[in-house]
N, C-alpha and C positions, 0 to 999 in steps of 0.2 A: 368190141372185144379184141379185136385183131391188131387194131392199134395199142392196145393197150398193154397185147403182150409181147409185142416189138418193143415199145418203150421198157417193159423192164428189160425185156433180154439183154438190149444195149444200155440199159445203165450197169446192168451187172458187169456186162463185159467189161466197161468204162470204172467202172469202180474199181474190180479185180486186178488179178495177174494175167487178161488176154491180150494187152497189147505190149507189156514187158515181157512174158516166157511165152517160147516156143510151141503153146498149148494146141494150137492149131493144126503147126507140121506135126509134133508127136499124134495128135487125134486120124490125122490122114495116113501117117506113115503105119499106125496100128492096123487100119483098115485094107490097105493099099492089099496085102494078100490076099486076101478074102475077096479082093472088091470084082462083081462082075459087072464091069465095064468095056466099052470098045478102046484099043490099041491107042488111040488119039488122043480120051482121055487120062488116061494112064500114064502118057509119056507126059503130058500136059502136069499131073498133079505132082510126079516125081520129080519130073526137070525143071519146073516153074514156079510152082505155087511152095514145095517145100523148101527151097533157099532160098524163096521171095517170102517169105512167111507174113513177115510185120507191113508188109504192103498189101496184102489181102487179108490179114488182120484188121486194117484201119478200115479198108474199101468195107466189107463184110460190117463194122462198127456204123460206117458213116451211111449205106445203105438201111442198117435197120433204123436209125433215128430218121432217114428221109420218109421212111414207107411210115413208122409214127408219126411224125407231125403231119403226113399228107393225110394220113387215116382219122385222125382226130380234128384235123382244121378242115377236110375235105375239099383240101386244095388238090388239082394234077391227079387226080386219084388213078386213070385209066393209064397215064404214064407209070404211078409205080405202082399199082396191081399187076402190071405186067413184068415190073422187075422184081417183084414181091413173089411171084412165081415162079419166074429162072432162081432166084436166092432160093427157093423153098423147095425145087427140085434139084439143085446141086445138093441141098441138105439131107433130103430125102436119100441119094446116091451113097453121101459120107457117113451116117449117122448110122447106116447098116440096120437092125433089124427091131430092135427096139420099140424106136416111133416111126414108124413105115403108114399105121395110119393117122397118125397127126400130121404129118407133112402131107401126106395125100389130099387130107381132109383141107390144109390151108393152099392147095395146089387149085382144088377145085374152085375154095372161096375167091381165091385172087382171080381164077379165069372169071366167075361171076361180073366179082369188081368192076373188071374191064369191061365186059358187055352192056351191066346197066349203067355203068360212069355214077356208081353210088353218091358222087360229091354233089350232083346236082341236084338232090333233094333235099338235104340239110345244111351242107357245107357252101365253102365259098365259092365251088365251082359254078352255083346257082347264078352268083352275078356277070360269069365269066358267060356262062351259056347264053342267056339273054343277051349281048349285047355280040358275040361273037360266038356264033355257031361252027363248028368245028367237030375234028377227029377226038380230036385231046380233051373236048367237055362234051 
């Protein structure tokens, strides 16, 4: 399920206008008053992230197709369940009030991810595990 709703998001995004207009910074800069956050990040979304738009545009695009294909081929899955996470809790911060428990809910799912390394029971992480036991399967 999770994979498969990274993959729309990022075809949407990839089809639409998120990576030619400014959809991003105007979404943050809407929120930015309202937003209760610590000093760091604040200074971080207004001095960075909003005249770097189109570079966290792409990363935010390129992040959701990696955490798709690793969710669906159940490849690395504990590597991005955990980036599936920070993405899900930055969103959770941006997205304001709305889906506060959609993102929770996928906050939780991706810590799971990472505990049971979901790819080693269906996916390819299966063959990874058996021959090389590790952090990452």
């Amino acid at each position: 399920f999770l994979g498969y709703y990274y993959l729309e998001q990022a075809l949407l995004k990839f089809r639409g206008d998120y990576l030619s207009r400014p959809r991003l910074a105007a979404q943050v800069a809407d929120i930015l008053p309202t937003l209760q956050a610590p000093a760091g990040y604040r200074f971080f979304l207004e001095n960075v992230l909003i005249p770097h738009w189109q570079i966290f545009a792409f990363s935010i695009l390129a992040i959701e197709f990696g955490i798709a294909l690793s969710y669906l081929l159940g490849y690395v899955v504990r590597p991005m369940a955990l980036l599936g996470a920070f993405l899900s809790f930055n969103m959770l911060i941006l997205m304001g009030n709305g889906s506060e428990d959609l993102f929770k809910t996928f906050i939780a799912i991706h810590f799971i991810m990472a505990w049971v390394g979901a790819g080693r029971c269906l996916g390819l992480d299966y063959y990874f595990y058996k021959r090389r036991r590790g952090i990452w399967w």
